[in-house]
C-alpha positions as CSV (number, residue, x, y, z in Angstrom):
1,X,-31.9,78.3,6.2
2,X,-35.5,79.5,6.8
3,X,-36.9,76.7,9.1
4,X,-39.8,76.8,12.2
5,X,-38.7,75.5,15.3
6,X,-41.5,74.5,18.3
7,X,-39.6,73.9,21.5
8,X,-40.9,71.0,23.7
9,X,-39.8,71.5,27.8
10,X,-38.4,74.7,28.6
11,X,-36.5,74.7,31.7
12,X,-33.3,76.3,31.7
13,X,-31.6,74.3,28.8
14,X,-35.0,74.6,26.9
15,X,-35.4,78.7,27.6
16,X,-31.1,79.1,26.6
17,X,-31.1,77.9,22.8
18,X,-34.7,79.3,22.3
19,X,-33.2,82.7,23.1
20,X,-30.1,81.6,20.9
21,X,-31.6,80.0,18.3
22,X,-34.3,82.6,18.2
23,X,-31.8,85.3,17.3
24,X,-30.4,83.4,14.3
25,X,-31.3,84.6,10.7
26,X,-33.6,81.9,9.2
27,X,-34.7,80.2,12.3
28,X,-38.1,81.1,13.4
29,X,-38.9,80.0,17.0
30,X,-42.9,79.2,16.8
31,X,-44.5,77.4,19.7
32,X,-43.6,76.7,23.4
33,X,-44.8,73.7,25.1
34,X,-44.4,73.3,29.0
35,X,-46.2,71.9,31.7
36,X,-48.4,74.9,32.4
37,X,-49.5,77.9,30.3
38,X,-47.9,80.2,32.8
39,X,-44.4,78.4,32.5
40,X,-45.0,78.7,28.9
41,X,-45.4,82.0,28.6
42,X,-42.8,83.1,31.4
43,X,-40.0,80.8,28.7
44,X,-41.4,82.7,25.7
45,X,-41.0,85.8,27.7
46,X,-37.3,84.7,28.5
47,X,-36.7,83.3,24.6
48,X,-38.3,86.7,23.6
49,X,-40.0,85.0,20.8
50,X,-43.1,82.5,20.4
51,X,-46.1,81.2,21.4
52,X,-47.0,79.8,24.3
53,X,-49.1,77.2,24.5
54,X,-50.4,74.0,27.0
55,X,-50.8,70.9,24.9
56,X,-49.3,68.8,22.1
57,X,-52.6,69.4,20.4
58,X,-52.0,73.0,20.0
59,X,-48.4,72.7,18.5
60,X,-48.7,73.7,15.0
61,X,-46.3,72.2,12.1
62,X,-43.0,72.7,12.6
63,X,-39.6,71.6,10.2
64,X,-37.7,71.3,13.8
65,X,-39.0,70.5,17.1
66,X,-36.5,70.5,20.1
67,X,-37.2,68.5,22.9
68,X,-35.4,70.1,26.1
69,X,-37.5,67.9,28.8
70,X,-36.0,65.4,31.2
71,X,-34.2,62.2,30.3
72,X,-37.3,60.1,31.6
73,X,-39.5,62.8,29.9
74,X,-38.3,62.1,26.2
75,X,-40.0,59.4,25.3
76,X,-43.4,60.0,26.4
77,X,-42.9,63.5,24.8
78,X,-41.7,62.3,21.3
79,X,-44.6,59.6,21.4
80,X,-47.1,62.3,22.4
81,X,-45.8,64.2,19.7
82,X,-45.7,61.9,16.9
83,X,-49.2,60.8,18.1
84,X,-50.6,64.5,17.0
85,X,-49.2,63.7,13.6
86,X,-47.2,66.0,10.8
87,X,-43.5,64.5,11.8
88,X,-42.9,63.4,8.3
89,X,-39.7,65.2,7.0
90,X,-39.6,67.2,9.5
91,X,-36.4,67.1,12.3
92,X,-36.8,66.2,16.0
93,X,-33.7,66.4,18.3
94,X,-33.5,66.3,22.1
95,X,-30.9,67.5,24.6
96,X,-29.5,64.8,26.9
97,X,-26.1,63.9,27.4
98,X,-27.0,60.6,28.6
99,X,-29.4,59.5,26.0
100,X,-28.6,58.8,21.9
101,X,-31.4,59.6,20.0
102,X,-32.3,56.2,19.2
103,X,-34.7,56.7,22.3
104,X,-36.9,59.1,19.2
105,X,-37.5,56.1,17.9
106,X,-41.3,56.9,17.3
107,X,-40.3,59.8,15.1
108,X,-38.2,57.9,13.1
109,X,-40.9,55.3,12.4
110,X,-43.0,58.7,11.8
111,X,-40.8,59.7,9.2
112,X,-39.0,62.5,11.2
113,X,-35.3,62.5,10.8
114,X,-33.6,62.8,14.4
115,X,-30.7,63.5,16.6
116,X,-29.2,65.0,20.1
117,X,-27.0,68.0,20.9
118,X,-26.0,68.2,24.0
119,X,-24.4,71.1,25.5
120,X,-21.7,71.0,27.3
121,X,-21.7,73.3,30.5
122,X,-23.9,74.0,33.6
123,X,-26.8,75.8,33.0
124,X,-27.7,77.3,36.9
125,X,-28.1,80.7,35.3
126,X,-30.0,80.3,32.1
127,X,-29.0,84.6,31.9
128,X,-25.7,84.4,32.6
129,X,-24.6,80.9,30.3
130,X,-27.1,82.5,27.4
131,X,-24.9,85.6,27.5
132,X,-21.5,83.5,27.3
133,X,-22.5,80.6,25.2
134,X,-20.0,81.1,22.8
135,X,-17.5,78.9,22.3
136,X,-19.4,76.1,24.5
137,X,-18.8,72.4,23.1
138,X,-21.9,70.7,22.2
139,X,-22.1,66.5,21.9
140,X,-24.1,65.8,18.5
141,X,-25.2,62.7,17.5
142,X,-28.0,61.4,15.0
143,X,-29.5,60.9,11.5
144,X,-27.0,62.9,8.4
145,X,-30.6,65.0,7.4
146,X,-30.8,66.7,11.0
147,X,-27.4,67.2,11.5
148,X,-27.5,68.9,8.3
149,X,-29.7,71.9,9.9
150,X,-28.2,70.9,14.0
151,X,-24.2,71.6,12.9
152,X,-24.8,75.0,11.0
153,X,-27.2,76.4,13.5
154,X,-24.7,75.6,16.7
155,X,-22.4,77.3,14.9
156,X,-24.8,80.1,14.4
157,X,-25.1,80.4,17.9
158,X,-21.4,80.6,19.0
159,X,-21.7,76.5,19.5
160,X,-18.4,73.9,18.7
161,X,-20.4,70.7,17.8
162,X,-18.5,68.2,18.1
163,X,-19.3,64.5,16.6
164,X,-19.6,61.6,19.4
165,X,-20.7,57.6,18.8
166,X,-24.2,57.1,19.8
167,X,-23.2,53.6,20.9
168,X,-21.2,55.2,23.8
169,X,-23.3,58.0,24.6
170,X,-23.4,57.2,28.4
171,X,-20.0,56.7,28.5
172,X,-19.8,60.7,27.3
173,X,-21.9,61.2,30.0
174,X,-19.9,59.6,32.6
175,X,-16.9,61.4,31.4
176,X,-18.3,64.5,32.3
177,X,-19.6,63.3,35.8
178,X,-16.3,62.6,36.4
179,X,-15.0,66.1,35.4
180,X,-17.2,67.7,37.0
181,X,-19.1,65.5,40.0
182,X,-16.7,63.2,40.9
183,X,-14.3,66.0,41.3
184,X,-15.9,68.0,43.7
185,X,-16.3,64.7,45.8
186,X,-12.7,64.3,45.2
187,X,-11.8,67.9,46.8
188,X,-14.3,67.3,49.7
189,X,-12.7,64.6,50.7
190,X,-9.5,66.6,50.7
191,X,-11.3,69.8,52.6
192,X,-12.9,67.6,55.0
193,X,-9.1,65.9,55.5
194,X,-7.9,69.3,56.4
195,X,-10.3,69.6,58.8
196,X,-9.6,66.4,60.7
197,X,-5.8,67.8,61.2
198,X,-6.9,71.0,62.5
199,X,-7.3,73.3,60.0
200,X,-10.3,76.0,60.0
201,X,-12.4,75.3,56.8
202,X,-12.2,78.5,55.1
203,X,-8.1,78.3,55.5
204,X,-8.3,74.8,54.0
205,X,-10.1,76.2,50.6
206,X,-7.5,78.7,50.8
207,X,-4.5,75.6,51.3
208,X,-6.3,73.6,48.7
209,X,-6.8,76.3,46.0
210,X,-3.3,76.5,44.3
211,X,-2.7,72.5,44.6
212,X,-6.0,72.0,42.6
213,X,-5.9,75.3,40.5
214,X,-2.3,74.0,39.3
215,X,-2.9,70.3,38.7
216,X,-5.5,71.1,36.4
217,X,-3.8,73.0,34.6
218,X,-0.9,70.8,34.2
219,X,-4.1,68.1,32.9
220,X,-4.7,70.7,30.2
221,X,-1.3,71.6,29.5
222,X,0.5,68.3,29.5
223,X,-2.2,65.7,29.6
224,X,-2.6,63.4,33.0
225,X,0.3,61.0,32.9
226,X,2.8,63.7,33.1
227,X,0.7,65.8,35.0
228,X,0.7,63.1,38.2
229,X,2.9,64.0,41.4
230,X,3.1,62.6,44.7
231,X,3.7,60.0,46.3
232,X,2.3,57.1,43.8
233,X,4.2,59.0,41.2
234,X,7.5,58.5,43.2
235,X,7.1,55.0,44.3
236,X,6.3,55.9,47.4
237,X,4.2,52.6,48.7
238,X,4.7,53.3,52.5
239,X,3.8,56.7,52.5
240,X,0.4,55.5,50.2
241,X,0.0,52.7,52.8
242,X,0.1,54.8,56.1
243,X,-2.1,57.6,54.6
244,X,-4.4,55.0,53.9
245,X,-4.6,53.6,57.0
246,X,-4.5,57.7,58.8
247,X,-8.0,58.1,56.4
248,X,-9.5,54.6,57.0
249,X,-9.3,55.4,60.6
250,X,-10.7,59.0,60.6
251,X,-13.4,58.1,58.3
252,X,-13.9,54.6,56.7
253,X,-16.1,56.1,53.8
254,X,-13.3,58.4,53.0
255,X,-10.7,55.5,53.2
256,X,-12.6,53.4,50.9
257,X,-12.6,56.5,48.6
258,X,-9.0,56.6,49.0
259,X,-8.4,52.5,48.7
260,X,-10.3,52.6,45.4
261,X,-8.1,55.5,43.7
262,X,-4.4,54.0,44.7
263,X,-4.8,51.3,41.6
264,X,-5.9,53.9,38.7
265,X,-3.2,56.3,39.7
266,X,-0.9,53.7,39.8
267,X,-1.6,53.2,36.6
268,X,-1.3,56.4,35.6
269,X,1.7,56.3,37.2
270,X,2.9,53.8,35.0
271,X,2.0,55.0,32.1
272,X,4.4,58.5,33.1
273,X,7.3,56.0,33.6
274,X,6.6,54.7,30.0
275,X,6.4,58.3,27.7
């Protein structure tokens, strides 16, 4: 594998696999294209490889151009690139979870082959995740030709690629909001009800921390059906109906949190009874 790759957007995903990719045998990084020379140069500084520079017009040919801009950003950016010609054979791929790369159309037309890995993790500390990436779970999707360079070069880089249907791709997304969101709201909702019945919030995070810590693990271990407890998982229906009414009455967003959770667990529930 001896391949050029330009990077396109270089915030913190961007400025991660340039450093990554960059220390790879056969993958030169070559230019780096951000919204200001000055960001430019302060990601190549950070990749410790390439060039900066300000302008599609400047990129020179590549055989793999990442784009690591914004969801609404990939578009415009693969037209703009596609527009300065020299796609032909060569691979584009962008970074979103949320988006398949069907939305590179224009390099297709172009005669680019194209595709999406999307890393799955938080990247708050570019330093910190660049310096653990291994064994992170990336989301790949696209055309057989750039998956052919995208799966050997994750690897490279301490990646799992792992195959996902481009048709569903927001659904992938959504899975990890609610991992990863949608739980934190969940636990707030629990803190916050700790609170309201008198207990100081650092003591709650300290009251919380084993329940959660435990149930997850029990997700992991034994899956979620046999992982469910309380009350729902008992049969419980008048405890489940006065709590709801106790939450509605402190805090009606809260309660309509709580409303709109009893019927999936339920049928979680159910499906525990079945195994």
């Amino acid at each position: 594998m001896n391949v050029t790759l330009n990077i396109v957007g270089a915030g913190h995903v961007g400025r991660v696999l340039g450093r990554l990719f960059a220390g790879v045998d056969g993958i030169a990084v070559q230019d780096v294209l951000t919204r200001s020379m000055a960001s430019a140069q302060a990601a190549v500084d950070f990749i410790g490889a390439g060039t900066p520079v300000a302008h599609y017009a400047a990129l020179r040919h590549a055989d793999v151009t990442m784009l690591a801009v914004a969801d609404d950003q990939i578009g415009p950016a693969c037209a703009a690139l596609v527009a300065e010609g020299r796609q032909a054979g060569a691979i584009v791929f962008h970074c979103s979870g949320a988006l398949a790369s069907s939305v590179l159309l224009a390099a297709t037309q172009a005669g680019a082959s194209v595709a999406s890995a999307h890393p799955i993790r938080s990247f708050a500390d570019p330093q910190q995740v660049a310096a653990t990436f291994d064994g992170t779970f990336c989301g790949v999707e696209g055309d057989a030709l750039a998956l052919a360079f995208l799966t050997p070069a994750l690897n490279a880089i301490g990646a799992r690629p792992v195959p996902i249907d481009p048709a569903a791709k927001t659904l992938y997304h959504a899975a990890a909001v609610f991992a990863s969101n949608y739980l934190v709201t969940v636990l707030d909702a629990a803190l916050r009800a700790y609170q309201a019945a008198g207990i100081p919030e650092p003591v709650a995070r300290e009251l919380a921390q084993p329940l959660v810590t435990e149930a997850v693990a029990n997700v992991f271990r034994l899956g979620a059906a046999p992982a469910l407890s309380g009350p729902i998982a008992r049969g419980d229906s008048a405890t489940v109906q006065r709590q709801q009414q106790a939450v509605q009455g402190w805090d009606a967003a809260t309660g309509e949190l709580y409303r709109a959770l009893v019927a999936p667990t339920q049928a979680l529930a159910k499906r525990k009874s079945e195994r």
